[in-house]
N, C-alpha and C positions, 0 to 999 in steps of 0.2 A: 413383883411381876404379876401379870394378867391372870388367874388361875382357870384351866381349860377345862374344866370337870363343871359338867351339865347337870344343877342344882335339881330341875325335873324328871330326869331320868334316873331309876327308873319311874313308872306311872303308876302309885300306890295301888297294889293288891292286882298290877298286869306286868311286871317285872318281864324283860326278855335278857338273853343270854347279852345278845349285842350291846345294849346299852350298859348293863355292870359292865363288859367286857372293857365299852370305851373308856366309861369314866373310871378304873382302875387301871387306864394304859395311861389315859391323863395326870392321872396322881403320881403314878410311876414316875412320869416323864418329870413332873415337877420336885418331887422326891432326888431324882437325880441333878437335877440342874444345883437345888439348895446344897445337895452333898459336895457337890463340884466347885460351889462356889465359895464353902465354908471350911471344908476338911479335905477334899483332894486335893490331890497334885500332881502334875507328871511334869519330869524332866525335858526338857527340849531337845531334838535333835535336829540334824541339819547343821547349817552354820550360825552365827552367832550374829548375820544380815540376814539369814532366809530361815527362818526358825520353824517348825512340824513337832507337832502335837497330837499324840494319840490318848485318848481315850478309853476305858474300858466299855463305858457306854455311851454311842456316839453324840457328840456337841451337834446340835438343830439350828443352825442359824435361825438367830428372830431379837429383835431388839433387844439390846439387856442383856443379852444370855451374858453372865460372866464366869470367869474360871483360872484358875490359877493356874501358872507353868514356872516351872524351874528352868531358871538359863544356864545356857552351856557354857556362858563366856559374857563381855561387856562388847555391845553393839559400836562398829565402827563406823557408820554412816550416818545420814538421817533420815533415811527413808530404811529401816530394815520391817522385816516381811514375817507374816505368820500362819502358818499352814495346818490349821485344827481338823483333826479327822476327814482328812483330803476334801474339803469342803470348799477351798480354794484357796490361791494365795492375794494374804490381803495383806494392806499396808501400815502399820502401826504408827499411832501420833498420839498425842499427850490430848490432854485436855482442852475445848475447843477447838479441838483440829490441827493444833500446832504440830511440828515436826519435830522431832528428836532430837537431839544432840548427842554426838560419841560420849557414850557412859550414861546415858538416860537409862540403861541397863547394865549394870554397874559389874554383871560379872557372876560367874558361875554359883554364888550365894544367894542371886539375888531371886525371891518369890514376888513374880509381877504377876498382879490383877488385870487381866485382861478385860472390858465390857466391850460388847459388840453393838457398833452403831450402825444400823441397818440401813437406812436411808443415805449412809456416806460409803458403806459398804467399806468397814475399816474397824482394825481394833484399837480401841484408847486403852492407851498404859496406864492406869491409874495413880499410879505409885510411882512417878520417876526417882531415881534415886536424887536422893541430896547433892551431892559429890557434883552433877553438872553445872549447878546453880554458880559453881564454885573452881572453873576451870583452872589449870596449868596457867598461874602466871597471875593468879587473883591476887588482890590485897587482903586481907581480913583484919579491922581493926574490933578491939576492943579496949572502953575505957573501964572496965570493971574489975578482971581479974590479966594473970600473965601468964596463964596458963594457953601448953601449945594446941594451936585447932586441932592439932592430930588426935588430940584426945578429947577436947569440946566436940568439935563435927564426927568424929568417930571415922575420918577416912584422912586420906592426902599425907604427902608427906610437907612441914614445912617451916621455915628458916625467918629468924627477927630482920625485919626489914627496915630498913631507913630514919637508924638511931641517932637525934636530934636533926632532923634535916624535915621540911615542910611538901608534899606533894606538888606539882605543876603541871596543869593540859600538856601535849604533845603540842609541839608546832614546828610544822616541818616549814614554815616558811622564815624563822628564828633559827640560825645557828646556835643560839644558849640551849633552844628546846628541841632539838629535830632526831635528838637521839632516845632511843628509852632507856632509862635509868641513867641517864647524863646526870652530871651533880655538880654544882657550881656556887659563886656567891661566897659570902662571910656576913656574921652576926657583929662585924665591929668594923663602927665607920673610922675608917684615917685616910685625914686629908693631908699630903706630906708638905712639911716647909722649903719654900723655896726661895730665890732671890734675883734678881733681873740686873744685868749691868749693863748698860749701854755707852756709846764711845762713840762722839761725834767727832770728826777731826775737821778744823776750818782753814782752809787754804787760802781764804781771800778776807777783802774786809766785809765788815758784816757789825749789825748794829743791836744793842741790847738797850730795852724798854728799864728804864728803873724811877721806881718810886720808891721813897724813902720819908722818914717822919723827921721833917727838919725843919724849921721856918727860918727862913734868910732867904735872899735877894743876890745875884750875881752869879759867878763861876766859879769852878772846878778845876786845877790840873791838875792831871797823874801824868807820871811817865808813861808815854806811849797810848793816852785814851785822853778824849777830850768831855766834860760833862755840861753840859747846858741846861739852866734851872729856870725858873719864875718863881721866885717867892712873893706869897699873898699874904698882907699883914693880916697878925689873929691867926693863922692856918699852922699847922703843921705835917703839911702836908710840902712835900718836894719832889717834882717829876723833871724828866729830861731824858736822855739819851747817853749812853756809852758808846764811842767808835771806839771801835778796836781794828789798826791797820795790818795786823802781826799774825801768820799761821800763830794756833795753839788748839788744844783738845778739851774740852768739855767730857767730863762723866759723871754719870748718873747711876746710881745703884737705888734701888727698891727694893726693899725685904716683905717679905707675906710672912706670918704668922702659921703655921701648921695645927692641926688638932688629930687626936685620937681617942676616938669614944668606947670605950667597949661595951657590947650590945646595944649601939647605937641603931643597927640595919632592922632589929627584930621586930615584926610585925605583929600585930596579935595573934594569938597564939594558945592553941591547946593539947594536953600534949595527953597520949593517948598508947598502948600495946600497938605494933602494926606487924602484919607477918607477912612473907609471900610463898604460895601454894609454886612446890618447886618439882613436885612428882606427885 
């Protein structure tokens, strides 16, 4: 900080009362501001949105000034409010200007650094607690140790979350993803076996294509189907046609092959401690 105490004063060997006077009101003043800043404290009162801070010797608004206060409670807004030796009520934001989040003041333990920004006319909390960084409903992985954040972060309460299963975005426009903490899927592909039968019935007559590996010249008779050929010497090849004048049924059966992979589905993959922050 700036220090107010007038190196010239007093005017060697014309010393006046006034000027000691000032420059040990300045020192005082500076004296108390470092005490304030390093070793006091005063508890807050008010509520735990509209916070009031007394002093024993009064806070001078001027850039800088900082000072320490003990909270009454953990801040439920994000605009809560700070009222240092009725000097007015000002509005408390984090670093750069940002604004608070409920538990940026974690609770009747907690000693926040207040500094005063004079040109925003606002106190910055120094010190926000850890804990918000970290709200109701966070993940926290680690791949090092398995030990629970309650005791790594030193606050929260909180529970192993989503043992072998992989994260996914939200998508509320996806019925798989539209819910939070929906869980779906399997890590093993099967494709099941199946079989097709089909059943044509013919009621009239109708004519079947056949070739066949034969070489000869002439005709065919079955009972009930007539066959018509051309044989080409050297060929073994034999075409012509089947009438068939007689209802009967044709069937067809197709079989598919099935398979079942296990951990066919898994995708790369690393697996990791995951928790979720549940209080």
């Amino acid at each position: 900080m700036a220090s107010a105490i007038d190196a010239t004063k007093p005017v060697t060997g014309s010393a006046t009362t006034s000027a000691v006077r000032a420059n040990f009101a300045a020192a005082e003043a500076e004296i108390d501001e470092l005490h304030r800043a390093t070793e006091d404290s005063v508890t807050a009162t008010g509520t735990v949105d509209a916070l009031t801070a007394n002093f024993t010797k009064d806070v001078v608004l001027a850039e800088g000034v900082t000072i320490v206060v003990k909270a009454a409670g953990a801040n439920t807004t994000s605009t809560p409010t700070l009222n240092v030796d009725a000097t007015g009520v000002r509005t408390i934001v984090k670093d750069a200007g940002a604004a608070l989040v409920p538990g940026d003041i974690s609770g009747a333990r907690h000693f926040c650094i207040f500094r005063y920004d004079l040109a925003n006319t606002v106190w910055v909390l120094m010190n926000p607690s850890a804990a918000s960084a970290w709200p109701i409903g966070s993940i926290y992985m680690n791949a090092g140790v398995a030990t629970n954040p309650a005791t790594l972060l030193g606050f929260g309460t909180w529970t192993a979350f989503g043992a072998g299963k992989v994260a996914v975005g939200f998508n509320a426009a996806d019925t798989s993803f539209d819910v939070l903490e929906e869980t779906g899927g399997s890590k093993d592909a099967v494709t099941v076996a199946h079989t097709h039968t089909a059943t044509t019935a013919s009621n009239g007559a109708h004519v079947h294509d056949l070739t066949t590996g034969k070489n000869d010249s002439g005709s065919y008779h079955q009972s009930g189907s007539y066959v018509a050929h051309v044989g080409i010497s050297g060929s073994n090849n034999l075409s012509g046609k089947v009438v068939s004048n007689g209802a009967h049924t044709h069937t067809l059966t197709t079989e598919s092959s099935g398979s079942s992979a296990t951990n066919a589905n898994l995708q790369p993959y690393i697996t990791v401690n995951m928790w979720k922050r549940t209080a």
